[in-house]
C-alpha positions in Angstrom: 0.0 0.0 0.0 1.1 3.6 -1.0 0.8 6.2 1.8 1.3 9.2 2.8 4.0 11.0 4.6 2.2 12.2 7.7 0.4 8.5 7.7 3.8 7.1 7.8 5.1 9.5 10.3 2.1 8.9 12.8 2.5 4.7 12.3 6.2 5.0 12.3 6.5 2.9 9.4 8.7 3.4 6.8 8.9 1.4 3.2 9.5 -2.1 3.5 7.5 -2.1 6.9 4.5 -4.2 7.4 1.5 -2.6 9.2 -2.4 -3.6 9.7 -5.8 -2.1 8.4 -8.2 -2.5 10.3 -12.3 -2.1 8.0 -15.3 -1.3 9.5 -17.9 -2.9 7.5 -21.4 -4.1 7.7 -22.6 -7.4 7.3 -25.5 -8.7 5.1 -27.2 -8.6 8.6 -26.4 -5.3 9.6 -24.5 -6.2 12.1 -20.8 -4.4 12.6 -18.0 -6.2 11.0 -14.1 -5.1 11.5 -11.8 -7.0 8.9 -8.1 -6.8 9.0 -5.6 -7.4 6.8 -2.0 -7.1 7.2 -0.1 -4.8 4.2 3.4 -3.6 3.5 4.1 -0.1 2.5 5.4 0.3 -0.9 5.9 3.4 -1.4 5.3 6.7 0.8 4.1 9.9 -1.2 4.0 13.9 -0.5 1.8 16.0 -1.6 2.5 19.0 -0.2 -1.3 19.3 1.4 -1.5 18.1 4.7 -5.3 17.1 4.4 -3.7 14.6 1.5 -0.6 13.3 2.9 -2.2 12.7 6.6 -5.3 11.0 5.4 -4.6 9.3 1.9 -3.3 5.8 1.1 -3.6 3.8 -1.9 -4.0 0.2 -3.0 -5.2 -1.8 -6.0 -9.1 -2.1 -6.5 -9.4 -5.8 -5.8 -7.8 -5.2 -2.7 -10.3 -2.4 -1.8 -13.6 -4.5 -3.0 -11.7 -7.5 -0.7 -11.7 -5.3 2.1 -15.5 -3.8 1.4 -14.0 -0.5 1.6 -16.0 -0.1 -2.0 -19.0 -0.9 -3.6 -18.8 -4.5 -5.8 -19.2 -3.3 -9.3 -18.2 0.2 -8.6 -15.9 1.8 -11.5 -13.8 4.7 -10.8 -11.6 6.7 -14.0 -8.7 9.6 -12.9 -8.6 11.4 -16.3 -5.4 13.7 -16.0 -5.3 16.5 -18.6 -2.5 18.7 -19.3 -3.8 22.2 -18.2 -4.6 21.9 -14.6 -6.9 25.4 -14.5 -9.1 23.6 -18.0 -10.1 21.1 -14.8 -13.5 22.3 -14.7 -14.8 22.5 -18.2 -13.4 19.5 -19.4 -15.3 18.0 -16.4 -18.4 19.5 -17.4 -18.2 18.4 -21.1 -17.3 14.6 -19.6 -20.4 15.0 -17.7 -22.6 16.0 -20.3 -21.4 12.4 -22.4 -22.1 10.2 -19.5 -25.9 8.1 -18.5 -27.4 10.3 -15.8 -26.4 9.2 -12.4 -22.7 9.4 -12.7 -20.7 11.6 -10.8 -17.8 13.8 -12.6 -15.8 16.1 -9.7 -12.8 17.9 -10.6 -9.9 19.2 -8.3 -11.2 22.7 -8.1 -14.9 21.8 -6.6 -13.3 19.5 -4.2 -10.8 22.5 -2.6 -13.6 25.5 -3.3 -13.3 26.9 -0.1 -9.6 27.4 -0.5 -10.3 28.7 -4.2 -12.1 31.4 -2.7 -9.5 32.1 -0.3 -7.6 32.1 -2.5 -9.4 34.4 -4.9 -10.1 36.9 -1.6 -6.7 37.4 -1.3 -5.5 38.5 -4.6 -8.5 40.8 -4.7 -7.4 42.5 -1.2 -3.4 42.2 -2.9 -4.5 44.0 -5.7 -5.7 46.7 -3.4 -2.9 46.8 -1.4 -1.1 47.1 -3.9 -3.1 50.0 -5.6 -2.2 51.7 -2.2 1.3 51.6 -2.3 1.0 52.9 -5.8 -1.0 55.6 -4.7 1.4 56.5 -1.4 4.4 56.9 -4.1 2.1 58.9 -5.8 1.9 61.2 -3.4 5.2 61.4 -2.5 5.8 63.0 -5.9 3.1 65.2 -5.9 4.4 66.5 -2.5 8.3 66.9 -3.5 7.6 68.5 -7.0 5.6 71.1 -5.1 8.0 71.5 -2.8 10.8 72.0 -5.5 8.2 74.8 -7.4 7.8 76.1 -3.9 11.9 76.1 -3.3 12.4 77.3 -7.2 9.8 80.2 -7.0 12.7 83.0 -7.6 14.3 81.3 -10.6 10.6 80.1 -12.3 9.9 84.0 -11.8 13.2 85.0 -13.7 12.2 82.6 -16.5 8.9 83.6 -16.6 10.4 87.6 -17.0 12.9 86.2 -19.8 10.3 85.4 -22.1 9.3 81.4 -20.9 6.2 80.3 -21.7 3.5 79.2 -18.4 3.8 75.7 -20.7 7.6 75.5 -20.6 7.7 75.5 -17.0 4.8 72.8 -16.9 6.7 71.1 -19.2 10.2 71.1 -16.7 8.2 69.7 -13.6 6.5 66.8 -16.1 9.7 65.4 -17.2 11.2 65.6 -13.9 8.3 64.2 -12.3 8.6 61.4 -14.8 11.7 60.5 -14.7 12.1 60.2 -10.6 8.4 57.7 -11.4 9.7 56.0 -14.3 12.9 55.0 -13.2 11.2 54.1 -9.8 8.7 51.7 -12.2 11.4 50.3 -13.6 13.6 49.4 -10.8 10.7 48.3 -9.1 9.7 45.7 -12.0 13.5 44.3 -12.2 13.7 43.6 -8.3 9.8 42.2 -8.7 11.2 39.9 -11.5 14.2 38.9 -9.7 12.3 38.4 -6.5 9.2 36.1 -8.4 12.5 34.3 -10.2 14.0 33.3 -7.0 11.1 33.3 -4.7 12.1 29.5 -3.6 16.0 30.2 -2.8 15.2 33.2 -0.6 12.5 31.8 1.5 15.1 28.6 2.2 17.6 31.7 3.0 15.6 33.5 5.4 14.3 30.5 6.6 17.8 29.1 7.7 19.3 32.4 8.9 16.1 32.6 11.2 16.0 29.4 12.2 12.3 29.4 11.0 9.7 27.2 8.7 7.9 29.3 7.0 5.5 26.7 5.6 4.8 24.5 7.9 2.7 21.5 5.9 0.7 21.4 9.5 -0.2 24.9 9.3 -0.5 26.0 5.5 -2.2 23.8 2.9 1.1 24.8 0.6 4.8 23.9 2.0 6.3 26.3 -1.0 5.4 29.0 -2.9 4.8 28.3 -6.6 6.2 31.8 -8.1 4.7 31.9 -12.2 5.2 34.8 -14.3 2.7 36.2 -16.7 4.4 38.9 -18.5 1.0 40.5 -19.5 0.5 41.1 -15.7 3.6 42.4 -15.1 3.2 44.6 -18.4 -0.1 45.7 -17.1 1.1 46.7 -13.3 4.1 49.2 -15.1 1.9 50.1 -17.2 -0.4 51.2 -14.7 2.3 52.6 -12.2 3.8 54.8 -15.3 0.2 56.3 -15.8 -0.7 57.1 -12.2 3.2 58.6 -11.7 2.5 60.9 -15.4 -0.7 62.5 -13.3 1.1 63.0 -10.2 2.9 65.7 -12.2 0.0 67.5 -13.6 -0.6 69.6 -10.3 2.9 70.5 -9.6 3.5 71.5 -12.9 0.4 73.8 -13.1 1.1 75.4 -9.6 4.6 76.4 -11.7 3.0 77.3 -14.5 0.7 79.4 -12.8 3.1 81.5 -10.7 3.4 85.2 -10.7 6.7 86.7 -11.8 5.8 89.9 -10.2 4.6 88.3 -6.8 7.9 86.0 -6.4 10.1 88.6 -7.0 8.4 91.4 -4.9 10.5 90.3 -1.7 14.0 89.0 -3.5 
């Protein structure tokens, strides 16, 4: 019999050993039956889910029906397909095939609840997110005006020269955008680097802290699968280069918009 890890650690049993299953079972009379039947693991399996490793264990169907763990003439098919996220459509086109009666489940009904956890999450990520975004934001709104505010005297001397109101919008817009631009863009190389390597550096922190961060008996996940979709990351710089392009458009009117006369009165 194939088990799984946490099985194996709780019977103390490694492969090789022999250990007994005991049945409950219910005779033609329904009266209790136990049977038992002595096995030998064969193989010990991980799945990285704790509700899988410390409840599963496998044998052969005969062996099952033997044991009356299943229904005689019960047939069971695993179809495996090679997109794991199709799971649910290619169920419901099996199930549309098959006699009424038949049961079709796929991976993602079974673990629901933690697909909506899971779908929570990146929808209060994505805010979080759109909050940090907006806190940079506003740290360039508040040093651009702080540099028009610092720079009043020498806007005011331009402005006397001949400078257009729209050249000095135009100065704070490309210095805005190139402190948020180059910001996006460092930002996205460490996020890259980071997703890349997202394995290596948890195993880093984990051993100069002494700590495990996934612990299989607490998370349903022991590591953290790290897959990049360049669209996404296309879409989030996008997005950060559009909110850091308005962050200059008040700045650079509150230059435009100052008076030579008034900044120079006290100079």
């Amino acid at each position: 019999m194939i088990v799984g890890r946490q099985v194996a650690e709780q019977l103390g049993v490694a492969v090789g050993d022999p250990f007994t299953l005991l049945v409950p079972t219910v005779t033609g009379g329904e009266l209790p039956e136990a049977r038992l039947r002595e096995f030998t693991v064969g193989a010990i399996f991980e799945a990285g889910l704790q509700e899988h490793d410390g409840t599963l264990a496998f044998a052969t169907p005969a062996t099952l029906l033997e044991l009356g763990a299943a229904r005689s003439g019960s047939v069971g098919l695993a179809v495996q397909v090679p997109d794991a996220l199709a799971a649910p459509q290619i169920a419901a086109r099996i199930r549309a095939t098959l006699a009424a009666g038949t049961v079709v489940s796929d991976w993602t009904g079974e673990h629901a609840s933690y697909f909506r956890a899971i779908r929570i999450e990146k929808t209060m990520m994505a805010l979080i997110l759109l909050l940090v975004v907006g806190v940079a934001a506003f740290n360039i709104v508040a040093m651009l005006v702080m540099v028009v505010t610092d720079k009043r005297t020498d806007i005011a001397i331009l402005r006397t020269l001949g400078a257009e109101p729209g050249t000095m919008a135009r100065v704070f817009i490309v210095q805005g955008l190139i402190i948020g631009w180059a910001g996006v863009i460092a930002g996205v190389l460490l996020g890259l680097a980071i997703a890349m390597n997202v394995d290596p550096i948890l195993g880093f922190l984990g051993a100069v802290f002494g700590l495990q961060l996934f612990d299989s008996d607490v998370y349903y996940i022991t590591q953290v699968p790290s897959e990049l979709h360049w669209m996404d990351v296309l879409l989030v710089a996008l997005s950060a280069l559009l909110v850091t392009a308005l962050a200059t458009v008040y700045p650079a009117r509150r230059a435009a918009a100052t008076p030579p006369a008034e900044a120079l009165r006290y100079e």
